[in-house]
ZADO-1210 file (C-alpha; in nm, 4 decimals, padded with zeros to 6 digits):
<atoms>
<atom x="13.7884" y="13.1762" z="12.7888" code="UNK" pos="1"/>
<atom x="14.0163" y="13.0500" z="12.4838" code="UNK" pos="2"/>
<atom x="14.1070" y="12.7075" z="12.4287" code="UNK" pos="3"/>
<atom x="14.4550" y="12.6471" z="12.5824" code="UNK" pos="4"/>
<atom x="14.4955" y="12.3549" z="12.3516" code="UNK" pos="5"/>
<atom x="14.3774" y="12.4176" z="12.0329" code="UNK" pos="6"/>
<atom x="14.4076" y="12.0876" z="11.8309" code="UNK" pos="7"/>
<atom x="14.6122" y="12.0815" z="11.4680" code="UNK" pos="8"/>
<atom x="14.4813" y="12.0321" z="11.1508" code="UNK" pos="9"/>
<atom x="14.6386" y="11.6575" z="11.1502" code="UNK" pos="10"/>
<atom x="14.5098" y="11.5859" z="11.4563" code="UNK" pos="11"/>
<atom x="14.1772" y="11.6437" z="11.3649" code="UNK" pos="12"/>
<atom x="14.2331" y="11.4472" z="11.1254" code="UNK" pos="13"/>
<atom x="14.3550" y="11.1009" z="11.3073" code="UNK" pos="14"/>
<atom x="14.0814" y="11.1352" z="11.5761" code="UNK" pos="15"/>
<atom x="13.8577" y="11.1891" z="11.2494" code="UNK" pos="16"/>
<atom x="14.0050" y="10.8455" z="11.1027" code="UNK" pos="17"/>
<atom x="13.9492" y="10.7010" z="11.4114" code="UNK" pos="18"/>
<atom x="13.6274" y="10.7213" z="11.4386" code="UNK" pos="19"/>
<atom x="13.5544" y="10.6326" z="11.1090" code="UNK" pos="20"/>
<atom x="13.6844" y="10.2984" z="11.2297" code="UNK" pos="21"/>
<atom x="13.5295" y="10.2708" z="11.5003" code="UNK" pos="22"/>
<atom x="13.1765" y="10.3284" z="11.3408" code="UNK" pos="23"/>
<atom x="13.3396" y="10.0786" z="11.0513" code="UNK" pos="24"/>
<atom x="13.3864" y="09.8075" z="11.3232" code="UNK" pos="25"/>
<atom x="13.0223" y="09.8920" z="11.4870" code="UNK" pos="26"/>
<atom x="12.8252" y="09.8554" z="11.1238" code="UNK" pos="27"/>
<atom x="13.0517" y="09.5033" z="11.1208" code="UNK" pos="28"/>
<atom x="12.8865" y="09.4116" z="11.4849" code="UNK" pos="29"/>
<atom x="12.5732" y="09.4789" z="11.3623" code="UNK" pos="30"/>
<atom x="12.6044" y="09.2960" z="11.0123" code="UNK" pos="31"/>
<atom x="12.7264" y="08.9565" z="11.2564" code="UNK" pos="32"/>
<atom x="12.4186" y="09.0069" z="11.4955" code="UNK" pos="33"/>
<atom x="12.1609" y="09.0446" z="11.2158" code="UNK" pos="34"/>
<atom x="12.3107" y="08.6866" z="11.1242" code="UNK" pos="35"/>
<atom x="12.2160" y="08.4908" z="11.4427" code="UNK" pos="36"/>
<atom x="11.9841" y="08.2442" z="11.4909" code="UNK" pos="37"/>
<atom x="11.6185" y="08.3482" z="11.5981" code="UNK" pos="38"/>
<atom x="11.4590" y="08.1885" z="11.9331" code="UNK" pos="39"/>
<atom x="11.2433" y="08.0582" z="11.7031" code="UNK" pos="40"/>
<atom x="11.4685" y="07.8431" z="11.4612" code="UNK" pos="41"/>
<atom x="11.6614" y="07.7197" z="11.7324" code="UNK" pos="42"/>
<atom x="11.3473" y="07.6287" z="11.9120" code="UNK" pos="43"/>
<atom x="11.2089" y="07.4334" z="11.5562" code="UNK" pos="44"/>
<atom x="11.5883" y="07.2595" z="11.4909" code="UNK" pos="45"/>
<atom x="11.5583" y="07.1412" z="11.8366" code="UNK" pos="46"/>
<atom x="11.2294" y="06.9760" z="11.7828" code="UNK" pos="47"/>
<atom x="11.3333" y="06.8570" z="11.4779" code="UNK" pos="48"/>
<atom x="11.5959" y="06.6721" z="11.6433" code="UNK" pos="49"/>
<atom x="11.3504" y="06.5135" z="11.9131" code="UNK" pos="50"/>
<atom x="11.1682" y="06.4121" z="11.6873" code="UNK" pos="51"/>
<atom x="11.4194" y="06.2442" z="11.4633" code="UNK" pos="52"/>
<atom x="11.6046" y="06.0768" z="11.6971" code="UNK" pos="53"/>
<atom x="11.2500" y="05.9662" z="11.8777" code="UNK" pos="54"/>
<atom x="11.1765" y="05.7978" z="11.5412" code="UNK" pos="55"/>
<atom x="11.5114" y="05.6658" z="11.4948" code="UNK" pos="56"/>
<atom x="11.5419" y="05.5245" z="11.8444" code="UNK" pos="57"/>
<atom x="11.1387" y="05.3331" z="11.7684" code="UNK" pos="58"/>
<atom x="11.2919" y="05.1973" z="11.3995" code="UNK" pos="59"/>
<atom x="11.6021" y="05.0079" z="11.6241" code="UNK" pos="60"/>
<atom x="11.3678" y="04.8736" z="11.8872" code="UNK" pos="61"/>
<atom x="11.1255" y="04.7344" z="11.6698" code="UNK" pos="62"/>
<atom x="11.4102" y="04.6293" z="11.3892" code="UNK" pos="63"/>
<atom x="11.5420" y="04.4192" z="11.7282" code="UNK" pos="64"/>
<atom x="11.3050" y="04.3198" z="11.8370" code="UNK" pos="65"/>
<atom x="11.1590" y="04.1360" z="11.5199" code="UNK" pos="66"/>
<atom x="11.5569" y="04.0417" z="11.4486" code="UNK" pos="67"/>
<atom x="11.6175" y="03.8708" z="11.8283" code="UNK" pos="68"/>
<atom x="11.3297" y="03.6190" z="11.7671" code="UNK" pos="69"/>
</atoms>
């Protein structure tokens, strides 16, 4: 059975462009995700933090402490 609608040569082309844009936008997507944080790093930074701000917090105790008397 023949195609009632046989498509042009231009349209062929625009859905052609369009999904070269589309694929474009998807490699873009991909590029961004590759860029975001591991579980890992986030898990070490927020250690990193504890631990910083546990050693910060014991510096202005004692530093108080030896100042109030």
């Amino acid at each position: 059975m023949p195609d009632d609608h046989p498509l042009s040569l231009s349209q062929i082309g625009q859905i052609r462009g369009g999904l070269y844009a589309i694929r474009d936008e998807l490699e873009g997507v991909k590029a961004q995700l590759g860029r975001l944080p591991t579980r890992s790093y986030l898990a070490r930074t927020a250690l990193g933090i504890i631990f910083a701000t546990t050693i910060l917090t014991t510096l202005s105790i004692i530093w108080f402490l030896h100042y109030a008397r």
